[in-house]
N, C-alpha and C positions, 0 to 999 in steps of 0.2 A: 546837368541836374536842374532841374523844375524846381526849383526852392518855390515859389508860391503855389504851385500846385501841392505841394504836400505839405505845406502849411496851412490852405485851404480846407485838404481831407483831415488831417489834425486838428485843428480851430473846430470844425464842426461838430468833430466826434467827441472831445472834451465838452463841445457846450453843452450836448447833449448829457455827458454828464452830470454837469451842473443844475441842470432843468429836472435831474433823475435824482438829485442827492442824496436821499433817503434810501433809497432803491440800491444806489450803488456804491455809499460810502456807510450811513446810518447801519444801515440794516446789517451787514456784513459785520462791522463791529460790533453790536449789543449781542447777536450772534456768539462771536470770539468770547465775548468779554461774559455770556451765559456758560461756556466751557470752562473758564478759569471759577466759577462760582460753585459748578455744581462739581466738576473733575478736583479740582484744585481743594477744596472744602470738604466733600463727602468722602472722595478717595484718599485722595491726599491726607488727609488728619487716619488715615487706616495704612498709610505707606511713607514711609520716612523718607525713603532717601534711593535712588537710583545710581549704581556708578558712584557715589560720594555726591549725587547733586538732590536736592529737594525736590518732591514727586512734581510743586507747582514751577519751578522754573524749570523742569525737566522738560514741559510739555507745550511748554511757550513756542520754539520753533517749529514743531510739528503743526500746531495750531496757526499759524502763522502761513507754514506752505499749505494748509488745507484751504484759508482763504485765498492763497495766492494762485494755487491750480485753478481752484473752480469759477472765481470772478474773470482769471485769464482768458481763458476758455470762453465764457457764456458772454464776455463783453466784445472781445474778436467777432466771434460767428456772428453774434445780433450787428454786429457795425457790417457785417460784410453782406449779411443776407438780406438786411433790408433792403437794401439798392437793385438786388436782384428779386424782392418780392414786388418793390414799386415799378420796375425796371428802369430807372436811373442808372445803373450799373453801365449799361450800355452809352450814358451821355461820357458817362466816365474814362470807359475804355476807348473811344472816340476822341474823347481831348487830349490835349498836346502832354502827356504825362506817358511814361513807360509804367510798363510792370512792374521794376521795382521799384518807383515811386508811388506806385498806389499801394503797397504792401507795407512801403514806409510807413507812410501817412496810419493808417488803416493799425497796425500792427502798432505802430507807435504810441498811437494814440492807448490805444488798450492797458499793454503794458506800462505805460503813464499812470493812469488808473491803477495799477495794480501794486506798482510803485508804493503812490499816495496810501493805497491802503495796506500795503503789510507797514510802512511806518507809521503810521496811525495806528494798528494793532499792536508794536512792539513799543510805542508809546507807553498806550493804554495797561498793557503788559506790566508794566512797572507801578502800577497801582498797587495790583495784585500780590506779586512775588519779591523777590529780591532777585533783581536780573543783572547780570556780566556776561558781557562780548569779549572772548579775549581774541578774536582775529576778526575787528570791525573792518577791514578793506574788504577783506574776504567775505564778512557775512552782506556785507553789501552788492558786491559782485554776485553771488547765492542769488539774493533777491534781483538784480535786472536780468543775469539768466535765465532764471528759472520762470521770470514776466513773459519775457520775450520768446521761450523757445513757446512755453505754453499761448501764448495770442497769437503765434503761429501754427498751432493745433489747433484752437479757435478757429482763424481764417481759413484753417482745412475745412473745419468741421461745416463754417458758413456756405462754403461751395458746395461743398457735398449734399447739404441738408435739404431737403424737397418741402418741407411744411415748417413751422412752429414747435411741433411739435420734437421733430428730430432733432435740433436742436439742443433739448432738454437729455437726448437720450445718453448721449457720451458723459455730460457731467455728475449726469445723478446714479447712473447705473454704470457707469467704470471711473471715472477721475474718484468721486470722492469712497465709494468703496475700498477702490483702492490703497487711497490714503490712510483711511482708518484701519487696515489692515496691512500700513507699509511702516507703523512704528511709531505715532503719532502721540501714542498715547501711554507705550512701553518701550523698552527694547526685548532688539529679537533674540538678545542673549537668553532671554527668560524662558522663552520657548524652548522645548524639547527638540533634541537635534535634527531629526527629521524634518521640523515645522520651518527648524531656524532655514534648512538646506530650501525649504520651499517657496519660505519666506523673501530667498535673495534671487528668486525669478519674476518678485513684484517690482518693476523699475521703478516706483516711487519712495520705494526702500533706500535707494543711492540717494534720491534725492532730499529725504528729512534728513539722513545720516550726515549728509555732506552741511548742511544749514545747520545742524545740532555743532557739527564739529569748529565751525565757526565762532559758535556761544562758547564752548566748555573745552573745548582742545579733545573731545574725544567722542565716537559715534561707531554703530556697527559696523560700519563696510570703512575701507581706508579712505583717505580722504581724494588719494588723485583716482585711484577708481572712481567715485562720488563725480569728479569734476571733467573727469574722462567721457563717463557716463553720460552726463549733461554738455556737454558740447557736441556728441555723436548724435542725439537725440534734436541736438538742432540746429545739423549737420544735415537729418533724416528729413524733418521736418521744411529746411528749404529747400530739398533736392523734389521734394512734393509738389509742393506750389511751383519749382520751375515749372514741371509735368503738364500740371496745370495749364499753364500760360501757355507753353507751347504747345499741349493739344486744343486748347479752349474747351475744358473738360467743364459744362456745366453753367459754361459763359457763352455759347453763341448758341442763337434761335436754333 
């Protein structure tokens, strides 16, 4: 193992962070913390109680993996596609580093980021609500999973991506639709049967249920389904990037 080489791609990609803070930490919270204001206040004072919980801590970890998919995502692909728009990429795959140390580095770094910012949100969180964890190992595990399989879709999405512009496509037009439509904001018990059967073909559905269930001991879908779910998905996700690496799918002139 290359411990300084993917300490190197790590160190960079956080600094870069820091030089973005606004962008990548700021923004993303006032964000969250505009959902618990206008959700939390407007609807909330029109809806008591979910399940036995309050509509505003109800909606805490949905909100929470809405920031955590979409920063994963759009932080991955931007660390991996710039090197391929600059073609630095190439000085990369050349140095004494394997594939999976650059996926480390790269992937790590992201999910780091993404870390920092759902505890910065569940922080913040506690402003607002009256918030309880009652399985904190567990909701902690939620969150670096759920970092890491997503900045692995990310990294998908940066090889994949031909412009700037694609980039943007997967987060804004399926990651956060999705989310908003996988329970973020309700449960799918509320829905009409039909909707709820429809409902549990959105795979971000496993994913708030499972993070919900960590808070409150209880969420739509069962929990090792939820955690079944999320390990196959990035299970999915690496067997991708092998693909990748060993066609040079996107990486050679």
């Amino acid at each position: 193992m290359n411990y300084r080489g993917v300490l190197a791609i790590y160190k960079f990609e956080m600094a870069r962070t820091w030089r973005t803070v606004w962008q990548s930490i700021v923004s993303p919270v006032l964000s969250t913390a505009l959902y618990f204001i206008v959700f939390g206040a407007a609807i909330g004072s029109r809806i008591d109680e979910i399940d036995g919980i309050s509509y505003g801590s109800f909606i805490v970890p949905g909100l929470i993996m809405l920031s955590l998919l979409t920063q994963s995502v759009s932080n991955a692909s931007f660390g991996i596609y710039f090197p391929r728009f600059s073609g630095t990429i190439y000085e990369i795959l050349s140095a004494p580093v394997s594939y999976f140390e650059v996926v480390l580095g790269y992937v790590g770094a992201a999910a780091t980021k993404s870390i920092i910012l759902g505890v910065i949100i569940l922080a913040t969180a506690g402003f607002f609500v009256d918030l309880q964890v009652q399985h904190p190992f567990l909701m902690f595990g939620f969150l670096v999973l759920t970092s890491v399989t997503f900045s692995l879709l990310g990294f998908i999405i940066g090889i994949w991506a031909e412009g700037f512009e694609k980039l943007q496509v997967v987060p804004l037009l399926v990651i956060t639709p999705l989310t908003f439509l996988g329970g973020t904001f309700y449960s799918i018990s509320m829905l009409p049967p039909l909707w709820q059967q429809i409902s549990l073909i959105n795979p971000v559905v496993y994913l708030i249920s499972g993070f919900r269930w960590s808070f409150y001991g209880q969420g739509d879908v069962n929990i090792w389904v939820s955690i079944a779910f999320s390990f196959g998905f990035l299970f999915a996700c690496l067997a991708v990037i092998a693909w990748i690496f060993k066609t040079g799918y996107k990486l050679r002139p």
